[in-house]
N, C-alpha and C positions, 0 to 999 in steps of 0.2 A: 565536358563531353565532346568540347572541339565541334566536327563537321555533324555528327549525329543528335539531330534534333528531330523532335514530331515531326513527323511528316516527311521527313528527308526518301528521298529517293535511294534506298542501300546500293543498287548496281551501282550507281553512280557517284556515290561517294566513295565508294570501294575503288572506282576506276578513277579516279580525284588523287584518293592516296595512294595508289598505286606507283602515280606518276609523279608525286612528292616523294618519296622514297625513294625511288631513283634517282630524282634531281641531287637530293639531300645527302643519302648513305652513299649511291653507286658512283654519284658525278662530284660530289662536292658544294654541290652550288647552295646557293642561300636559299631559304622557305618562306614560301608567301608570305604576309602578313594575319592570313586567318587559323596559321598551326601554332597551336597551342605550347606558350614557351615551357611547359612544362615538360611536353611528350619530346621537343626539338634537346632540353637540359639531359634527359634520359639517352636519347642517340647519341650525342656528343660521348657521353661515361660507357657508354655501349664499345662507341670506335677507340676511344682512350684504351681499355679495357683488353684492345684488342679480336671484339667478338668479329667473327665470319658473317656476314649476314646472308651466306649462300651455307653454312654450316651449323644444325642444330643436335649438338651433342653436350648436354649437360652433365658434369659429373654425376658417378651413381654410387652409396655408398653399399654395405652387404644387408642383407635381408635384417641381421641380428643389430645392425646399428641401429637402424629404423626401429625394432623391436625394444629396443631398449629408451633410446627416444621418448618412443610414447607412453611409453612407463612410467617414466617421470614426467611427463610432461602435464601443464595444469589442466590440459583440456583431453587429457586421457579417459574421463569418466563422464564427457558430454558427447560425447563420438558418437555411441548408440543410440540419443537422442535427434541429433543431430544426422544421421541415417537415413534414420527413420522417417522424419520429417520430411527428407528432401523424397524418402521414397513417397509419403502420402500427398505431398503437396505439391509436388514438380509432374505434371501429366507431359512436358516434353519427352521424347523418347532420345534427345538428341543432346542429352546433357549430363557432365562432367561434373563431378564436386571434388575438390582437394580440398586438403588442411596444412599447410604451411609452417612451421616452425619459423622463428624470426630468423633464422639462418637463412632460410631460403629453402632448409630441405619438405620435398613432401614425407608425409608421418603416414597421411590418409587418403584415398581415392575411394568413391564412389561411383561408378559408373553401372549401367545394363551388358550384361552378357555379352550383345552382339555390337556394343561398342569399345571393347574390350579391346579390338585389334587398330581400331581407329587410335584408341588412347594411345597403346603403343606406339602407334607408329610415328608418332610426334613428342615422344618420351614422358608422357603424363605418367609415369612409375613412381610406385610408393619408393622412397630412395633417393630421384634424382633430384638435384639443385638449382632452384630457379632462380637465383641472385643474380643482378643485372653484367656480375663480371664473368657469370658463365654462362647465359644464355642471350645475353641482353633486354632491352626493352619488353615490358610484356605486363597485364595489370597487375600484378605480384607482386615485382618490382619496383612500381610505380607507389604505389600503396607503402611500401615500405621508404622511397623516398619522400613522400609527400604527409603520410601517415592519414590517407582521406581514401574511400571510397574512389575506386576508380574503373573506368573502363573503357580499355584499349580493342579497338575495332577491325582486323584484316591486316591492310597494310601500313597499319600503329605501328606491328611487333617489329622488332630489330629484324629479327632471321625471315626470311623467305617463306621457308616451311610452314608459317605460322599464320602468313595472309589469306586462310582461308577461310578462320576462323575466329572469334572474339573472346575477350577472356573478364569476365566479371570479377573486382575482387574486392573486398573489405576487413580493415582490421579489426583483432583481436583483441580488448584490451583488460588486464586484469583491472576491476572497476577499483580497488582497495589502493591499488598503486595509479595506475593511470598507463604503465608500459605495456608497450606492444608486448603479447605471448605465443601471434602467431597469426596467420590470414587466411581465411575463407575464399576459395576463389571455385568461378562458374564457368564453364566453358563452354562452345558448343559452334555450331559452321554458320559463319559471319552471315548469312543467304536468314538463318532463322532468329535472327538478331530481337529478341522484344524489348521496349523503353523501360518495361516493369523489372528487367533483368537485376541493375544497379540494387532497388530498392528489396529486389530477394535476397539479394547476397547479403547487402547490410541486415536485413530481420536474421539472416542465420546466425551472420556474426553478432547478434543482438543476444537469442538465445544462446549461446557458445559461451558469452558473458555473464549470463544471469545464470547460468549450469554452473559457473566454475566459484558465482558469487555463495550458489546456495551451497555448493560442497566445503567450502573456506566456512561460511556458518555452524555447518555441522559440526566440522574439526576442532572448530574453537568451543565449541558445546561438549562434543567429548571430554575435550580436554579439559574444563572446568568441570567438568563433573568427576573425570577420575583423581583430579587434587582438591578438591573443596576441602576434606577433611585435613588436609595437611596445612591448608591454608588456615583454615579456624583455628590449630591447634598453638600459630606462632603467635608469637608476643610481640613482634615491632610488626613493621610493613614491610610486606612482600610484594611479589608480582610473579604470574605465569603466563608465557607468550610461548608462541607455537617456536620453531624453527625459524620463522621469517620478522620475526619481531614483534608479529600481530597478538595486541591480549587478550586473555581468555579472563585472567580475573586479577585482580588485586584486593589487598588489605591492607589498612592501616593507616593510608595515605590516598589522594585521587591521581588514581593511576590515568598515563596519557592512554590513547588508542592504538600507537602503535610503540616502538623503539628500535634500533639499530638492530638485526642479528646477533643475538648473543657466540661466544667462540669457548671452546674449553678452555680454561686457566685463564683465563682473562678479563679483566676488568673495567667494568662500564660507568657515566655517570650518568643517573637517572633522576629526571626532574620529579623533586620531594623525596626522594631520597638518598642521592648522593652518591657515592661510586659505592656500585653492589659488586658481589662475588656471583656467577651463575651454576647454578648445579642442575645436572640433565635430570629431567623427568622422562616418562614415557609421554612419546610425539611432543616432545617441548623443551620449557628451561623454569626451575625455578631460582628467583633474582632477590636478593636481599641482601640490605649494606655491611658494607665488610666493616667500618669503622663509624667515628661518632657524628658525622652527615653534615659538619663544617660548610660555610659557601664555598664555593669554587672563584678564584679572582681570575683573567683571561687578560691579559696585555696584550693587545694590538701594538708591535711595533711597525710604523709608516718610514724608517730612519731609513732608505735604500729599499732591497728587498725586503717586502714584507714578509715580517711571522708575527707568529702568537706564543705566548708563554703562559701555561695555567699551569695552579698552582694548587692544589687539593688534597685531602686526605694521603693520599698515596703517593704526596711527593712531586716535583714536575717535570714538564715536560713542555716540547717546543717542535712546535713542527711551521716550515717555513708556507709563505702562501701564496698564492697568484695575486695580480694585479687586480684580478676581479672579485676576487671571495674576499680580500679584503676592503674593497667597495661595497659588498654585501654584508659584510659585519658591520660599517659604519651605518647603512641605513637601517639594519635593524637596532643599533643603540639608538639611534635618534629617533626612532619609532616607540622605545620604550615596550609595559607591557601589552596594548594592545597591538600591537605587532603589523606588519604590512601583507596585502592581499602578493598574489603573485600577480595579477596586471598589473599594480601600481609598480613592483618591483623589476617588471619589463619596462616600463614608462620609464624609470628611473636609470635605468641601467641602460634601455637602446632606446629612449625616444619615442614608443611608443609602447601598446600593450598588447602587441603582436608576438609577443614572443616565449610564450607560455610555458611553452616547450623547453625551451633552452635557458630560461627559471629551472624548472624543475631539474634538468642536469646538470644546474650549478650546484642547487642546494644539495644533491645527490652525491656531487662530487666533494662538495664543502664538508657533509657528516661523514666521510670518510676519512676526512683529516683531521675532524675536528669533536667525530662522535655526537652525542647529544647535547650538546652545548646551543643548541639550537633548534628548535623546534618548527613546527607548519600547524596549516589551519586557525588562524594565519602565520606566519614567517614571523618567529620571535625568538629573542634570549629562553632560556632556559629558567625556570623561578629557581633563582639560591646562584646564579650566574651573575657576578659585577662583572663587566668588561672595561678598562681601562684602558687610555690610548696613550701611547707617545710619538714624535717625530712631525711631521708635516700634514696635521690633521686638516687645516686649510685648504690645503694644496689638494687633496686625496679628497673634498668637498665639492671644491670650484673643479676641479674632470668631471664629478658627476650633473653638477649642474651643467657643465658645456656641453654634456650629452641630448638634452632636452634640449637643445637648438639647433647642432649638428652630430647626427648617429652616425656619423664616418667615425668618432672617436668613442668605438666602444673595441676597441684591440687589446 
């Protein structure tokens, strides 16, 4: 929260940052010691960026972009709750609610009537883009670089135009994956500033969450009730998972909780059952093995660049890896089946278990190369998965342990 604490005097911490922004955007100069290196990492990407900070004009896309947008979008069918709420339980007359796509576009405004031209006139439009490379600094932005609850006060914002006013924001996050889907953000003129603000926007974006968790429940309810009987009817193991990988049911076998995206014509391996064929259902997939459900063997080669060669039912195949996914294949063989937490595999990987985040984009990035050969909750092989290594298994051992003493070598 930086300078805004209980009891702060607003005029005067307004008149504080006022004349930090000028020191910092208009002159160059270096900022105190008490501004937040977070909000000073945002101006810096601000002036990179190129933004005006005497110029606030955000891109705007057409009415029907938006429209479509929110259509798709997961928080499409919590908006009227979310309205709602901010109508019955926000008694300011002087307050702003957006909804954010992780792009940056707004999707949704709520505002009063006779704030309507205010909104305007600072480009609070459903359409325009608040991403820190077209408007600069602003809590939206912030939220998106930091992925926390945040809130930018007056003369926080990059642009000028913006010092009059404060902007509350909080992320979005689908709870099944853990990614951002989009930001809740509050706004309202910096003079009526409340400390409760932060803590309202997070409760929105709390229900925002839990609306989009109970509609995912339904879906996946539908969707095992409209194939139950097709599922009864088969004779090995199946599985039926939405569009996004999520299961609705299985047979035959104990199916995981989630799996990759199934694609037309193409073929998956799936832990206990081996590499399936996917056939569309209505709002789904259903998944069953194309042949007779052999291990899958997986060579790590360490010899130079690393890759991988599996070798499966359907023949093999080789796809080459990074430096670091192949660091993360070795610590989940040496893990075995109970498999590793993702703070341990921050610790392991930068040193400490700060890094949660950027776990989860490995492994994100790793099942993309690599499909289900790997599993979470916790980070393991795949059962019916041998991995086997060749080349400089030592060597690719002693980097990870040098990491736990010095995390300069996590490149």
């Amino acid at each position: 929260m930086g300078l805004i604490t209980p009891g702060a005097d607003l005029v005067e911490v307004r008149s504080r940052l006022a004349a930090v922004h000028e020191a910092v955007v208009g002159r160059g100069e270096d900022a105190p010691d008490d501004i937040r290196e977070e909000l000073l990492t945002s101006w810096r990407a601000s002036a990179a960026a190129g933004i005006d900070p005497d110029v606030l004009d955000p891109p705007l896309v057409s009415r029907a972009t938006v429209s479509e947008r929110l259509a798709h979008h997961p928080l499409a069918g919590a908006i009227d709750r979310m309205r709602q709420l901010f109508s019955d339980a926000v008694t300011d007359p002087h307050l702003i609610m957006l909804l954010v796509d992780p792009d940056g576009l707004v999707i949704h405004r709520n505002a009063s009537a006779d704030l309507l031209p205010i909104a305007d006139g600072i480009r609070l439009l459903e359409g325009t883009r608040w991403d820190e490379s077209s408007v600069g600094t602003n809590a939206i932005t912030m939220v998106m670089r930091t992925g926390r609850p945040q809130l930018v006060f007056g003369p926080e914002h990059y642009c000028r135009a913006l010092h009059d006013v404060y902007c509350a924001a909080a992320p979005i996050r689908d709870r099944s994956t853990g990614d951002i889907v989009g930001v809740v953000a509050i706004t309202g003129p910096s003079t009526a500033l409340q400390h409760a603000t932060t803590a309202l926007v997070t409760a929105f974006a709390a229900l925002g969450e839990r609306e989009m968790e109970m509609a995912h429940e339904r879906n996946l309810a539908e969707l095992r009730g409209r194939t139950v009987a097709q599922l009864t009817g088969l004779s090995g193991p199946a599985v039926v998972v939405d569009d996004n990988g999520w299961v609705a049911a299985g047979t035959g076998f104990t199916a995981p909780t989630r799996i990759d995206p199934p694609e037309a014509g193409a073929k998956q391996f799936i832990s206990g059952m081996g590499v399936c064929e996917a056939q569309r259902v209505t709002g789904g997939w259903l998944l069953q093995p194309s042949g007779p459900g052999h291990p899958v063997v997986a060579t790590l080669d360490l010899r130079g660049e690393p890759s991988i060669m599996v070798t499966g039912d359907e023949g093999d195949w080789r796809s080459v890896l990074t430096r670091r996914h192949a660091q993360i294949l070795l610590l989940l063989s040496e893990a075995g089946e109970s498999g590793i937490t993702g703070a341990e595999l921050s610790r392991r990987l930068f040193g400490d278990a700060e890094h949660l985040v950027t776990v989860r984009a490995e492994m994100s990035r790793l099942r993309r190369v690599i499909g289900t050969l790997v599993v979470s909750r916790p980070y393991r092989l795949a059962r019916g998965v041998e991995l086997r290594m060749v080349g400089n298994v030592e060597s690719a051992r002693g980097d990870l342990h040098a990491v736990e003493t010095d995390p300069a070598l996590t490149g």
